[in-house]
C-alpha positions as CSV (number, residue, x, y, z in Angstrom):
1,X,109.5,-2.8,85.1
2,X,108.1,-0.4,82.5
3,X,106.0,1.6,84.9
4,X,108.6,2.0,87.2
5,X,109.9,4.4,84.3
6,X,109.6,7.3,85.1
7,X,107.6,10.9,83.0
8,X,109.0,13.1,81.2
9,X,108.2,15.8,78.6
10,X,109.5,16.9,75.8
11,X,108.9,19.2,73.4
12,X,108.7,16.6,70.2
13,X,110.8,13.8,68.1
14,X,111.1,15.5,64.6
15,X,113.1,18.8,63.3
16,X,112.2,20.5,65.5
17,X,113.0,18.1,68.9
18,X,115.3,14.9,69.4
19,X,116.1,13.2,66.6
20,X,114.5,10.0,65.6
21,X,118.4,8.3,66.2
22,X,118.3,9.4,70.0
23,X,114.8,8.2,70.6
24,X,115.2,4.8,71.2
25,X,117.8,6.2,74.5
26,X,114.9,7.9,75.9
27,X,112.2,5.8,75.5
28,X,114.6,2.8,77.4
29,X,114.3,5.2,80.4
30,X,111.5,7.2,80.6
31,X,108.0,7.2,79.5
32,X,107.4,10.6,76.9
33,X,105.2,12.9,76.2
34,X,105.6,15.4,74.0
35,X,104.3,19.1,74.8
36,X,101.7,19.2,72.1
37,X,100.1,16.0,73.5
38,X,100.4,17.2,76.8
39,X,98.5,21.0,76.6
40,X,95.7,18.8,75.3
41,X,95.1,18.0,78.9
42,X,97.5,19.1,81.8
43,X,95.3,18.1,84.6
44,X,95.5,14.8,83.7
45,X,99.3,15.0,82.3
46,X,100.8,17.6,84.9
47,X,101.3,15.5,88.2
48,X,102.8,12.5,86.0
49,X,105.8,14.7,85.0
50,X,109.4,14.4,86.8
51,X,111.4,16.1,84.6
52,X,111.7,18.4,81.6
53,X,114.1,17.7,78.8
54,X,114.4,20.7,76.9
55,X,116.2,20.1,73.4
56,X,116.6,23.1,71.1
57,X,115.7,25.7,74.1
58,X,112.4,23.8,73.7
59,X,110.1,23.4,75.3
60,X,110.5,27.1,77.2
61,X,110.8,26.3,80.9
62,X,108.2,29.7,81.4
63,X,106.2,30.2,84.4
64,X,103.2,28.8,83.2
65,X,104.4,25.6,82.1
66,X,106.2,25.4,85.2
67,X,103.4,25.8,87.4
68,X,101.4,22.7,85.7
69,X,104.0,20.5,86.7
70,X,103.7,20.1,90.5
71,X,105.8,16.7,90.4
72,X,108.9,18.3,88.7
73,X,112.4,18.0,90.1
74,X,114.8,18.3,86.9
75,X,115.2,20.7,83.9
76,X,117.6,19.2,81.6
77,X,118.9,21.2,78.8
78,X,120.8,19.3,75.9
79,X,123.8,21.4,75.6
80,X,126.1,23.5,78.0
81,X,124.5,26.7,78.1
82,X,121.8,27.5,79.9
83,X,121.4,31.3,79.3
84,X,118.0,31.2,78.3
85,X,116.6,29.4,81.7
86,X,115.9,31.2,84.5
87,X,117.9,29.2,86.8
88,X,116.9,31.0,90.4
89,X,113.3,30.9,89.5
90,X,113.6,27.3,88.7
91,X,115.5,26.6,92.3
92,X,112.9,28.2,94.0
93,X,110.6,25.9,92.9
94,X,112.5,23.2,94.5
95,X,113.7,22.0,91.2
96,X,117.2,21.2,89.9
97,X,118.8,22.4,86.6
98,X,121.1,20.2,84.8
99,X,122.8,20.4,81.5
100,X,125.2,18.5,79.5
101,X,129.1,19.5,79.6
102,X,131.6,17.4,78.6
103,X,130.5,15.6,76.1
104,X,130.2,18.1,73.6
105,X,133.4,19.9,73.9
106,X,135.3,17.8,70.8
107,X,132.1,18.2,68.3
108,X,132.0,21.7,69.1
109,X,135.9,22.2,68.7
110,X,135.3,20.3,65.7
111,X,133.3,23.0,64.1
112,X,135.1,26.1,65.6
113,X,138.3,24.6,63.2
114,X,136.1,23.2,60.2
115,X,134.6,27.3,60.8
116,X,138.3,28.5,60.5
117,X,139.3,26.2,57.7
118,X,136.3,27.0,55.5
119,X,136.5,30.4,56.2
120,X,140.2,30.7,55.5
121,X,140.4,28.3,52.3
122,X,137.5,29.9,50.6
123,X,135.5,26.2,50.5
124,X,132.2,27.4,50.1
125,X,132.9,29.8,47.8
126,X,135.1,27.0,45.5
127,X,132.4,24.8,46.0
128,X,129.7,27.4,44.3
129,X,132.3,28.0,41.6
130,X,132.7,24.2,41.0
131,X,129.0,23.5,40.8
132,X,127.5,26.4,38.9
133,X,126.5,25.7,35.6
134,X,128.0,28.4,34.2
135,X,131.2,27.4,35.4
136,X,134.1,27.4,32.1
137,X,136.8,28.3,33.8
138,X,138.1,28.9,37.2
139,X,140.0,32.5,38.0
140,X,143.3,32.0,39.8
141,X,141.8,35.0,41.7
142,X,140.0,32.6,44.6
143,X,142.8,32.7,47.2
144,X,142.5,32.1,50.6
145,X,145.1,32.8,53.5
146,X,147.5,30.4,55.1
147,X,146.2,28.6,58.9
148,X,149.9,26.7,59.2
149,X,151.8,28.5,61.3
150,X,149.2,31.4,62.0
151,X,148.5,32.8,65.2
152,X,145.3,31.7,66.9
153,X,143.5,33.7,69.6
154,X,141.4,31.6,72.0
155,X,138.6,33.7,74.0
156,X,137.3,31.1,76.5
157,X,139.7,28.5,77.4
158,X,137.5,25.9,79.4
159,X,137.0,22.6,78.2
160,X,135.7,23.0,74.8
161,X,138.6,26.2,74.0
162,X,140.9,23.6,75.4
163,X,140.2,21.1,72.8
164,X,140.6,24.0,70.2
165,X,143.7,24.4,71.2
166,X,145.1,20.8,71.0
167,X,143.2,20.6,67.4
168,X,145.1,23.8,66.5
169,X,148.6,22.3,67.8
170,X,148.4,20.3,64.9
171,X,148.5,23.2,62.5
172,X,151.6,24.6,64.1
173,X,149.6,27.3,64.9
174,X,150.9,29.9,67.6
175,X,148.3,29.8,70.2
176,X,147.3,32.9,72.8
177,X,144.8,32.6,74.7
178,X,142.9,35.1,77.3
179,X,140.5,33.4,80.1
180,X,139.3,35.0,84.1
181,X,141.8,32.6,85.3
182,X,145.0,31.4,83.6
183,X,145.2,27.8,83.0
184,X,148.5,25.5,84.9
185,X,151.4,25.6,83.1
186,X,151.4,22.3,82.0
187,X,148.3,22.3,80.7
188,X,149.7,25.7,78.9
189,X,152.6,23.4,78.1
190,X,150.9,20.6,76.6
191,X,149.5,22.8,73.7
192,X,151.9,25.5,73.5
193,X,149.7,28.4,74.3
194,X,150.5,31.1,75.9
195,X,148.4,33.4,78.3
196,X,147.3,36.6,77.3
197,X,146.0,38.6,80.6
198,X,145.0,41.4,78.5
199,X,142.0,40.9,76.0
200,X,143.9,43.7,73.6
201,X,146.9,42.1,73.0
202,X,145.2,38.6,72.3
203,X,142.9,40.8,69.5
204,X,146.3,43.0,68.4
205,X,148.6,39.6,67.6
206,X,145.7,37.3,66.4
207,X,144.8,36.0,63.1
208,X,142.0,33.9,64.2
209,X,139.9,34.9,66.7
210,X,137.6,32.3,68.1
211,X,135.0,33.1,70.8
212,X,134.4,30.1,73.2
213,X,133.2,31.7,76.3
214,X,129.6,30.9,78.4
215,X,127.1,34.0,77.6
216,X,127.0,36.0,80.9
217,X,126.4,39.5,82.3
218,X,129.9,40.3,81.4
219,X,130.3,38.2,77.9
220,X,127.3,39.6,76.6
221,X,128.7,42.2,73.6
222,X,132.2,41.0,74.4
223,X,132.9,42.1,70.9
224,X,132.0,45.4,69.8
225,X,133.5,48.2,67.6
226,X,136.3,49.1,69.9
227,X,137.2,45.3,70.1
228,X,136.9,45.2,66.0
229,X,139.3,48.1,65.6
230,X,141.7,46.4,67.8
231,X,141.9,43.0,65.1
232,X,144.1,42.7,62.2
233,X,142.4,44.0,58.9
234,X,143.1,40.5,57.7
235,X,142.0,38.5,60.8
236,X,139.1,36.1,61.0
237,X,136.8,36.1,63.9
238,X,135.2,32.7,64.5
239,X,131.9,32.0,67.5
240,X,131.1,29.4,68.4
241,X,129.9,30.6,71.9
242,X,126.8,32.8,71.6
243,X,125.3,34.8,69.2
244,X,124.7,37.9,71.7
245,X,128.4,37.9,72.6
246,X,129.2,39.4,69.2
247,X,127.6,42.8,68.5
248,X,126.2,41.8,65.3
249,X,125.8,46.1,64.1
250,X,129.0,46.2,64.9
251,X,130.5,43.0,63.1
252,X,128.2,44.0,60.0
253,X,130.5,47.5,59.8
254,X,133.5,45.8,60.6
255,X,133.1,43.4,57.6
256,X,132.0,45.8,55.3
257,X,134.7,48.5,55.6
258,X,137.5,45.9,56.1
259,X,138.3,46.6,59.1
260,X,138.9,42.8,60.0
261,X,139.0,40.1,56.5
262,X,135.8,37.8,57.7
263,X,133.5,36.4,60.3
264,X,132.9,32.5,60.3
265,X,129.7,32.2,62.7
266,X,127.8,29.0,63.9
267,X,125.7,31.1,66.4
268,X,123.9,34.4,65.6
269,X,121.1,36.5,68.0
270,X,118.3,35.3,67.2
271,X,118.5,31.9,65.6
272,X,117.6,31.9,62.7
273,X,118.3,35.7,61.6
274,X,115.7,37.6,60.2
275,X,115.9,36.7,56.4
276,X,116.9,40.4,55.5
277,X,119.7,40.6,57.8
278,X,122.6,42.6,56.4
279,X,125.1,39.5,57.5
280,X,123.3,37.3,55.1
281,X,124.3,39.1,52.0
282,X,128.1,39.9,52.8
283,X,129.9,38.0,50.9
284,X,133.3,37.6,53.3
285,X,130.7,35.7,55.9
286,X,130.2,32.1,56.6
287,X,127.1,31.6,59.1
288,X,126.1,27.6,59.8
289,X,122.7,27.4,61.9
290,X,124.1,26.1,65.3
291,X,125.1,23.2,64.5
292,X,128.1,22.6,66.6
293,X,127.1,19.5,68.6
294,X,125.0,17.7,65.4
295,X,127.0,14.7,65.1
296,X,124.8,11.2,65.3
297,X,127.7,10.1,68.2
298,X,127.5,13.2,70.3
299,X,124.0,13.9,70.2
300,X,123.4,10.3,71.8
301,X,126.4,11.1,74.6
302,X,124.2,14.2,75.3
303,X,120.7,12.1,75.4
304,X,122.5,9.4,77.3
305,X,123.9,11.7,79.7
306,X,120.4,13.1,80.3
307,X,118.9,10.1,81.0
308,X,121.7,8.9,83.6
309,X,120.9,12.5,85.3
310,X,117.8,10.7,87.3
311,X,119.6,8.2,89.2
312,X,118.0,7.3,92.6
313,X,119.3,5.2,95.7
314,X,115.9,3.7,95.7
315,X,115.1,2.4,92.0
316,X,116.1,2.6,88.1
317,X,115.8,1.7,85.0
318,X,118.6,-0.2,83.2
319,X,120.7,3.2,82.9
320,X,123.8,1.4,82.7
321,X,123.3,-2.0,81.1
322,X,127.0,-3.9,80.3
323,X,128.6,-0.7,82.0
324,X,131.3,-1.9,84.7
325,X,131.1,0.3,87.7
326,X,134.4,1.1,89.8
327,X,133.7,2.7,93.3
328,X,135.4,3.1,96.2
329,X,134.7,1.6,100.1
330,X,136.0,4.5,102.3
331,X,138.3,2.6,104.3
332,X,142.2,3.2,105.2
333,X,144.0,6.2,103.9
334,X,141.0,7.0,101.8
335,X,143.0,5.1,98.9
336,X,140.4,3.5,97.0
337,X,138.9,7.4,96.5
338,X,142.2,8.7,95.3
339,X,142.3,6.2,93.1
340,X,138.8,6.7,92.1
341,X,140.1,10.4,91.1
342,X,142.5,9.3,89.2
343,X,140.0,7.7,87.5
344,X,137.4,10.5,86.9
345,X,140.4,13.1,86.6
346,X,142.6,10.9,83.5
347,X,139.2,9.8,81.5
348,X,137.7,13.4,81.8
349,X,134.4,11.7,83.0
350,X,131.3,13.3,82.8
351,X,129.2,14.0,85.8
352,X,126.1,11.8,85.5
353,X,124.0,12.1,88.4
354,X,123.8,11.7,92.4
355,X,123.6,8.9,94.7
356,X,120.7,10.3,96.2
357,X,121.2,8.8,100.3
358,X,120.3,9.8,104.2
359,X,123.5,7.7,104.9
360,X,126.1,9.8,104.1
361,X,127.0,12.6,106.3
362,X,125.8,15.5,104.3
363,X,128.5,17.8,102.8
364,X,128.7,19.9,99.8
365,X,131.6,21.5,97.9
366,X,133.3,22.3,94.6
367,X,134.3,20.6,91.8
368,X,137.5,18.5,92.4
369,X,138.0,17.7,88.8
370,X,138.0,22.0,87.7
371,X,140.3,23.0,85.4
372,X,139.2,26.7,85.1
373,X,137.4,28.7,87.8
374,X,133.9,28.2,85.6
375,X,133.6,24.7,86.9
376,X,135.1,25.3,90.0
377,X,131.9,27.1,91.0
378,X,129.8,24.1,90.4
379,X,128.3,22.3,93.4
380,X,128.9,18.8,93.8
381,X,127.8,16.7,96.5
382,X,129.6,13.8,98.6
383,X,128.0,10.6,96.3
384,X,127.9,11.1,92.8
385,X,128.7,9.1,89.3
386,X,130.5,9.8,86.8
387,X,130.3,8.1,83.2
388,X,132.6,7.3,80.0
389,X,130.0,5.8,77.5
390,X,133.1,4.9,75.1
391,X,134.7,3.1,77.5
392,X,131.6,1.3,79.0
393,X,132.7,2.7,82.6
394,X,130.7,4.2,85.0
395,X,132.0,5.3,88.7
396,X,130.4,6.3,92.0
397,X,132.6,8.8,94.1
398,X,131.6,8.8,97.6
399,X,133.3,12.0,99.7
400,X,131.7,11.6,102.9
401,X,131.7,8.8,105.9
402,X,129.0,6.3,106.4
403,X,127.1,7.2,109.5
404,X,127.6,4.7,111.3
405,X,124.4,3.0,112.6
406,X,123.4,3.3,108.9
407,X,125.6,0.9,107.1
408,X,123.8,-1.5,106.6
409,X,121.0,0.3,105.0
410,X,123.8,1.8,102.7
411,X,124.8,-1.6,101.6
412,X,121.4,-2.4,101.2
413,X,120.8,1.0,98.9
414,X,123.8,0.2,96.9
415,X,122.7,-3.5,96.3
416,X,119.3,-2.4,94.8
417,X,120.3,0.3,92.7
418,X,123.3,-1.9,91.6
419,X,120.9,-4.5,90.3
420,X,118.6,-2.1,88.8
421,X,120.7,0.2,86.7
422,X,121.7,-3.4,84.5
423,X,125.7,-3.3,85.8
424,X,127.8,-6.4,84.0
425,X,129.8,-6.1,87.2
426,X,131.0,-4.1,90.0
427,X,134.7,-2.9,91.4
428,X,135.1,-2.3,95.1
429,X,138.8,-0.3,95.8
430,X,139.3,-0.8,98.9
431,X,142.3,-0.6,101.7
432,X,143.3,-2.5,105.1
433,X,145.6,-1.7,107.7
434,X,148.9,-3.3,107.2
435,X,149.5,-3.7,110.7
436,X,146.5,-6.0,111.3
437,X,148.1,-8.8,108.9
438,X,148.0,-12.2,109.4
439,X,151.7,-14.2,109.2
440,X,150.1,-15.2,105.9
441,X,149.0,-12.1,104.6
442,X,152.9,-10.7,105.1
443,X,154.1,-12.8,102.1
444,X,153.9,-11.1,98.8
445,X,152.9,-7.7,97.3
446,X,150.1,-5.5,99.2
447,X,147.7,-6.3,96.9
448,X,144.7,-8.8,97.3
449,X,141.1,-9.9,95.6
450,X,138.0,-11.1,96.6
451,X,135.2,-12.2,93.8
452,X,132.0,-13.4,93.9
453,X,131.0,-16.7,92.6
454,X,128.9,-14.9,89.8
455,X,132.0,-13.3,88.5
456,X,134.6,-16.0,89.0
457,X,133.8,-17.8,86.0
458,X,133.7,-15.0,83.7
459,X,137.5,-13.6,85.2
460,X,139.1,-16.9,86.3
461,X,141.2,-16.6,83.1
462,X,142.0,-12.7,83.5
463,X,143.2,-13.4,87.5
464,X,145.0,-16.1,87.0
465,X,147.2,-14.7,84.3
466,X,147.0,-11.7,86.6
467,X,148.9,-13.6,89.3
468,X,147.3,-11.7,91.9
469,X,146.6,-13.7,95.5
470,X,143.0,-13.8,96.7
471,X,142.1,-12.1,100.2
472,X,143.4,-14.9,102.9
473,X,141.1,-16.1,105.3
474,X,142.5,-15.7,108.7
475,X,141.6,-18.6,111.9
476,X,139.0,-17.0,114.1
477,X,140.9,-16.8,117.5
478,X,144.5,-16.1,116.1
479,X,147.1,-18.4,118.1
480,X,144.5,-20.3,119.4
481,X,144.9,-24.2,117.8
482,X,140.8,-25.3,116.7
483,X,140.3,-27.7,114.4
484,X,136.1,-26.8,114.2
485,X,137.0,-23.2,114.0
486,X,136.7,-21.9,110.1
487,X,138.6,-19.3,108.9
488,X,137.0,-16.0,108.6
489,X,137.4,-13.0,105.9
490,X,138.5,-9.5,108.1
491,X,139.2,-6.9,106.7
492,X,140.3,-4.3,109.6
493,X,139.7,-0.3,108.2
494,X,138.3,-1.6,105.0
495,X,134.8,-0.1,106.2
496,X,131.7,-1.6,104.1
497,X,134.0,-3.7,102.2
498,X,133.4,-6.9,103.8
499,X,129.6,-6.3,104.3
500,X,129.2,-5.7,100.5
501,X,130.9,-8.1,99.2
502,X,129.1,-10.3,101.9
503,X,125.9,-9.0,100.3
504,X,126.9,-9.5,96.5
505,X,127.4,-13.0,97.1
506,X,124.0,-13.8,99.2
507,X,122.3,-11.5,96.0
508,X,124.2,-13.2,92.9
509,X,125.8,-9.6,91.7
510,X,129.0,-9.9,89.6
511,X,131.3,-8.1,92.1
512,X,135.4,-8.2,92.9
513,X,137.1,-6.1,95.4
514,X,140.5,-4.6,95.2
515,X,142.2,-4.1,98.3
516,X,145.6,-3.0,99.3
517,X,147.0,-2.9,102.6
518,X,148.9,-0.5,104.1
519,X,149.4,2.5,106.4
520,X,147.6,6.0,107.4
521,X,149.4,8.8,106.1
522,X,150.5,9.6,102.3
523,X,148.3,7.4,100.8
524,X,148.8,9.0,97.5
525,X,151.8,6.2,96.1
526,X,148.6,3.5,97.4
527,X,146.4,5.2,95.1
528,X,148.7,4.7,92.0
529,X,149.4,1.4,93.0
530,X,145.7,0.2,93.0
531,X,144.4,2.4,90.0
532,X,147.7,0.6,88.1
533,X,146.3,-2.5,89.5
534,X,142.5,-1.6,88.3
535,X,144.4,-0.8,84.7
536,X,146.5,-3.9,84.2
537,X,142.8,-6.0,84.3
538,X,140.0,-3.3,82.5
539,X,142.8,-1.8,80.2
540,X,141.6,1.4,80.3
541,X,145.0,3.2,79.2
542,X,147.7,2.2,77.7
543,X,150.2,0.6,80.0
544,X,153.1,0.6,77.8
545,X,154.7,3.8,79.7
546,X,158.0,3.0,81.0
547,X,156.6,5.6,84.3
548,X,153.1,3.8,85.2
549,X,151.9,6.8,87.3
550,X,152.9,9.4,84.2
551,X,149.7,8.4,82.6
552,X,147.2,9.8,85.3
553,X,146.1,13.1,85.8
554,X,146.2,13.9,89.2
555,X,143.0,16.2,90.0
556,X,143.1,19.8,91.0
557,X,141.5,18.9,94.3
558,X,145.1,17.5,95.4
559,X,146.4,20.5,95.3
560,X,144.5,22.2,97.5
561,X,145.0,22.0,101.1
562,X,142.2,23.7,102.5
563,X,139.8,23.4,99.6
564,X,138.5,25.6,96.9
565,X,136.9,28.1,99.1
566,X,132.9,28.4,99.7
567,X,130.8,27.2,96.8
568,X,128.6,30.4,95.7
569,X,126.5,27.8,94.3
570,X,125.6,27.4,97.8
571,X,123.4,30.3,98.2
């Protein structure tokens, strides 16, 4: 329903705010109002507003806007940084900060190498040759420097230094790298970088320098005459990061007395620079106007991520219309959760939002899916989804057990929120003790189904070339010869699995369970089994590898017996 949409503002839809192609996203979800519109009258405007989407650090999240919003429980910043909010004032407000990583990291490692091709091949300086009309000739004396087989310096290497890395692997570059915390060895491995623990040595060795690192106390004039001096006189350095992580006096001196060949920069302090900056008129600088993340496709992964940030147990738009969603019942051995992380872990899933619920048993932790120490330091809570838009795939990960006297208003939850966020069907994994099997059951593999009639008809086709046995019924009193006694569906240890898909068929919702049986203990060869299961029917990788389970990537989380410490996040 269209008022059920929820308020939010925005600065405005133009240059200057979300672009006209990302508009139609929004609108789908939310009702808008753009700030101009809205200081006309905030009385009436101000308790209407849930959330803030801010879109080119606009509009400023400043105390006075703030306090006209009494309804507001999300900030949303389109992008990864969020420097320039003032995220402990914001909390104490009782509102949330969000922003969008992920799905920005290969447009942005896009530019950093388009930055350090340009730069190093001369292209804009050809292309002024080629097109000025004075043009007769062209001197031989337009030479750039070789990238093949260069080295490459990577300051930063999260997710998007990460992708830099892989793009540079394809140059036959030699990569270093310097990060807080060194990466695993076989994601070193995969790329063929190697870990530089001192910042020196990376800036010593390097012929391309490329700043990918979050601006923080510490980042903030990472770069500065000392760290100059250190470069090669004919190395390149290359942000993409923050402007006020360079110090710009100092890069201006560097440039001009050679002590390093160039500076390729798609972020300077401030934004745009003064129009009599000295950086503007040196000629061995490239400077693009933060544009790292304008690509039509990634701009609508960041504006669809935003939207999917406001998703309740309660009610919701259409967030995820034609997405299938995959979730797990936390049943025996906790294998349809592993398998979930498998899932989440392999696709590099972006975090979309929270299963907001009272029937979880609350917890709170870090992030199982880190793969640097940044985003282990992000709190995550026990019921959240995760998205792949190219895929069409969304998942909810539950981490916590059902209370118990509240299952049935969990089912209930999930029902209504799986109707109203528009899913084309839904994927229980789900696991049974092995020892509860009927003679039946015992014949073979482990693996059964159960579908609802409003999804039979569409994957008849799919499960029967499958080959996979549906879930046997079993008689009611086992051993016990009735001929008016129908057989019943149990599922012993499969936890809400039953109930839900109970539910799905009295509601009509497209929904098939997975289920395995087997045994407490190392559950992890389950997992495998079941997300190998989940692959063979929604193709989600290739399954052409000779080793099935070679193709996941088996989460950090695993790894940790204990856990990852106390989130800081936390307090």
């Amino acid at each position: 329903m269209a008022e059920d949409k929820p308020w939010v503002l925005i600065s405005e839809v133009g240059d200057e705010g979300f672009h006209e192609d990302v508009v139609d996203i929004l609108k789908q979800h939310f009702h808008l109002i753009c700030l101009k519109e809205f200081l006309k009258n905030p009385v009436l405007h101000g308790p209407k507003i849930q959330a803030m989407l801010m879109w080119n650090y606009s509009p400023a999240a400043e105390p006075s806007l703030l306090s006209c919003l009494p309804s507001l429980k999300v900030v949303a910043n389109g992008g990864v940084g969020i420097d320039h909010l003032d995220v402990p004032y914001i909390n104490s407000l009782g509102v949330k900060v969000a922003n969008t990583p992920g799905v920005v990291s290969d447009a942005t490692a896009d530019m950093a190498m388009a930055l350090l091709l340009a730069s190093a091949r001369m292209v804009v300086e050809g292309h002024l040759i080629s097109v000025d009309p004075k043009t007769t000739h062209v001197s031989q004396s337009l030479m750039g420097v070789e990238v093949t087989g260069s080295t490459l310096g990577i300051i930063g290497m999260g997710h998007i230094g990460y992708k830099v890395a892989q793009r540079s692997k394809g140059f036959n570059m030699r990569i270093l790298y310097h990060n807080r915390n060194r990466r695993s060895v076989e994601d070193e491995q995969a790329v063929g970088a190697s870990y530089c623990e001192k910042l020196d040595d990376l800036l010593n060795e390097s012929d391309f320098v490329v700043l990918v690192v979050n601006l923080t106390p510490e980042t903030t004039g990472l770069i500065s005459h000392r760290e100059l001096s250190l470069m090669k006189p004919t190395a390149t350095l290359i942000n993409v990061s923050r402007g006020l992580v360079v110090d710009q006096d100092a890069l201006v001196k560097a440039l001009k007395s050679g002590t390093i060949r160039a500076a390729a920069l798609d972020v300077t302090h401030p934004e745009p620079l003064p129009r009599d900056h000295p950086l503007l008129s040196l000629p061995n600088v490239l400077i693009t106007p933060h544009t790292g993340t304008n690509t039509h496709a990634t701009i609508r992964k960041m504006v669809h991520l935003m939207s999917t940030m406001f998703i309740s147990s309660q009610s919701s738009p259409a967030a995820f219309k034609g997405f299938t969603l995959v979730m797990p019942a936390v049943a025996v051995g906790n294998v349809g959760q592993l398998a979930v992380d498998l899932l989440v872990s392999t696709l590099n899933m972006s975090r979309a939002g929270y299963f907001h619920t009272d029937c979880l048993i609350p917890m709170a932790g870090n992030n199982p899916y880190a793969s640097c120490k940044e985003d282990a330091e992000e709190l995550h809570t026990p019921a959240e989804v995760y998205t792949a838009a190219e895929l069409k795939l969304a998942v909810l990960q539950m981490r916590a057990p059902i209370i118990q006297t509240r299952s049935k208003k969990f089912r209930q939850q999930l029902v209504s929120w799986i109707k109203a966020s528009g899913f084309s069907r839904t994927v229980v994994l789900s696991s049974s003790h092995s020892y509860q099997r009927d003679d039946q059951q015992l014949q073979g593999t482990p693996l059964r189904y159960l579908i609802t009639p409003s999804l039979l008809t569409a994957s008849a086709d799919a499960l029967k070339e499958l080959g996979w046995r549906e879930m046997e019924r079993i008689p009611a009193f086992p051993g016990v010869k009735d001929a008016d006694a129908e057989p019943r569906l149990c599922i012993p240890g499969g936890g809400i699995t039953k109930g839900l898909y109970t539910d799905s068929c009295d509601e009509d919702l497209p929904l098939a369970v997975l289920l395995l049986f087997c045994s407490e203990g190392d559950n992890i060869p389950d997992a495998f089994t079941l997300v190998n299961h989940l692959n063979d029917w929604l193709h989600l990788l290739d399954s052409q590898s000779q080793e099935p389970n070679s193709k996941w990537k088996v989460p950090t989380s695993w790894s940790l017996l204990f856990g990852g410490g106390i989130p800081p996040a936390l307090f």
